[in-house]
C-alpha positions in Angstrom: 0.0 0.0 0.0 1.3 3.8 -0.9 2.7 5.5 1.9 0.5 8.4 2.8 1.4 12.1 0.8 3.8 14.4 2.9 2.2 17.5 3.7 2.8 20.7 2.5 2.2 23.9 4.4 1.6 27.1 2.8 5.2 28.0 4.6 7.0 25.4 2.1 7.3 23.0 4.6 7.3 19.5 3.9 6.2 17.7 7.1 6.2 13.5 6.7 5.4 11.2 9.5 5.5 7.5 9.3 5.9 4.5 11.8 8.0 1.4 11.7 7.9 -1.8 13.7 11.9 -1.3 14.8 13.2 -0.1 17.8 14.4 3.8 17.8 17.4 2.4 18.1 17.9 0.8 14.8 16.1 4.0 13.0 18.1 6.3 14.1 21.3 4.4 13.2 19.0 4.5 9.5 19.2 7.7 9.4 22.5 9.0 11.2 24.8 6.8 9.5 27.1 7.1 6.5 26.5 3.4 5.8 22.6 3.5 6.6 21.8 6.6 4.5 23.9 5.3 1.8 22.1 2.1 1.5 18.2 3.4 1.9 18.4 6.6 -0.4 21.0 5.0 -2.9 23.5 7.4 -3.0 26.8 8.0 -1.4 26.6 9.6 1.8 29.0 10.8 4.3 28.1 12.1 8.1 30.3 13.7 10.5 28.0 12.6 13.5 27.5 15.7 16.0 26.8 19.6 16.6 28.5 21.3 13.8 29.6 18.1 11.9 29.3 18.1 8.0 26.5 15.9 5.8 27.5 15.1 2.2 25.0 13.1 -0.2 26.4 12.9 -3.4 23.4 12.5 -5.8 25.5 12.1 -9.0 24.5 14.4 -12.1 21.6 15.8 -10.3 24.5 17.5 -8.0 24.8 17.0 -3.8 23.8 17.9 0.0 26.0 19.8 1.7 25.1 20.9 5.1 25.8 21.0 8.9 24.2 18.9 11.3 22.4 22.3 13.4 20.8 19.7 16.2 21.9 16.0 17.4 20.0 14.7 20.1 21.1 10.8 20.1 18.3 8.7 19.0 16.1 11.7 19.2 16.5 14.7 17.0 19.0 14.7 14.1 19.2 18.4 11.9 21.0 19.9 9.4 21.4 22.8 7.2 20.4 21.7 3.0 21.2 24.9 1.1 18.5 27.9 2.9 17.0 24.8 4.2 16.7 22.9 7.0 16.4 19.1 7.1 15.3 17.6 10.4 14.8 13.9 11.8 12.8 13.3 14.7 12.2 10.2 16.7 9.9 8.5 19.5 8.9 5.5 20.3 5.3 4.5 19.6 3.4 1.4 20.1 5.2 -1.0 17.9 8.2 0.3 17.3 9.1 3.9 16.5 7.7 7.3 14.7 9.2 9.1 12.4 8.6 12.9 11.9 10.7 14.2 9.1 10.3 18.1 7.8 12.1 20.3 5.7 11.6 23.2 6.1 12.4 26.7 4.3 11.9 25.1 0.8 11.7 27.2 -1.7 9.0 27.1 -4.0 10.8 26.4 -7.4 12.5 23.4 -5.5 9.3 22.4 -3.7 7.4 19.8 -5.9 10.9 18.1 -6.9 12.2 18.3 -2.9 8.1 16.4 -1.8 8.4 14.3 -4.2 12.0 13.3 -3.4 11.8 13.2 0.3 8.5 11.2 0.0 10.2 8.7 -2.4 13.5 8.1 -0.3 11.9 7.5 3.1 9.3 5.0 0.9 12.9 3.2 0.9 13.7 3.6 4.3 10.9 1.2 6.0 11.8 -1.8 3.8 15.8 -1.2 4.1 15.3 -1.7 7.9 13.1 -4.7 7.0 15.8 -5.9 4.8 13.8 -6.0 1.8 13.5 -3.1 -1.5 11.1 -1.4 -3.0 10.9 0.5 -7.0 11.5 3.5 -6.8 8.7 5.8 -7.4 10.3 9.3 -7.7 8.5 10.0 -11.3 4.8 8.8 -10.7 5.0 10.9 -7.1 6.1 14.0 -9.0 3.0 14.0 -10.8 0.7 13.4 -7.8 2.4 16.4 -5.9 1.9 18.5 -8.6 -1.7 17.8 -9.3 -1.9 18.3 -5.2 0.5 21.0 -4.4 0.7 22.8 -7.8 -1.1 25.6 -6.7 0.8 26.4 -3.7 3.8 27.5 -6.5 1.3 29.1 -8.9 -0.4 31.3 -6.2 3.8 32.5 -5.5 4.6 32.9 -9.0 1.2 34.9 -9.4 2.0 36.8 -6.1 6.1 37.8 -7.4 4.3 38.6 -10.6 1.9 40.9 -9.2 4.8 42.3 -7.0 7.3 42.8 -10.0 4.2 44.8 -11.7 3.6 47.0 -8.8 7.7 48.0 -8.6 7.4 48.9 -12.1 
């Protein structure tokens, strides 16, 4: 079954939340390792695990992440700078297992769709790598359905610079 849609706040904000049947434990060495980043979102990945340390993702020819890590809390909170973004991992326990709230936030809207749809299709990945199983990847079909969901979020900004540039001229 499709993972449900990340939401997307009139801020840019892409907010996901998902649960998995691991302990915190085991998620959060998912998503604060070199080798556990590397093998869910398919890409190189290095991680200089603390306050201040440096995150590299090297995504190929569609370029790389370079940030900071802003907020470690072990198996708690994991942030880090993306660009004029902010990527940021949070953790609980739940019954079951653990929650997962992801956001980034500060997106801007030319990146947004691409960054949702992205986002949404990595973490897909993330549940089965810690079940030691795969998954297609769905990047492509999810960039149409945030589009036909989200779409107008950009349009209203695009029409709103417009009418701005108009109004300065």
């Amino acid at each position: 079954m499709p993972e449900p849609l990340a939401r997307i706040t009139p801020e840019y904000c892409i907010d996901i939340v998902r649960e998995y049947p691991f302990p915190v434990d085991r998620v959060w060495a998912a998503v604060t390792t070199a080798e556990g980043i590397s093998a869910w979102m398919k890409y190189e990945a290095t991680l200089d695990r603390r306050l201040g340390g440096r995150i590299f993702v090297d995504f190929k020819s569609e370029g790389n992440l370079e940030g900071t890590v802003c907020e470690w809390v072990p198996e708690r909170v994991f942030a880090y700078t993306w660009g004029l973004s902010v990527v940021r991992w949070v953790l609980e326990p739940c019954e079951g297992g653990t929650r997962l709230h992801f956001t980034n936030s500060h997106v801007t809207p030319d990146i947004l769709m691409g960054f949702a749809a992205g986002w949404h299709a990595f973490i897909d990945h993330l549940g089965p790598y810690l079940a030691g199983t795969t998954v297609e990847d769905r990047y492509d079909d999810l960039m149409e359905v945030y589009a036909d969901r989200y779409g107008h979020l950009v349009a209203d900004n695009v029409a709103d610079n417009d009418d701005t540039e108009e109004k300065q001229t």
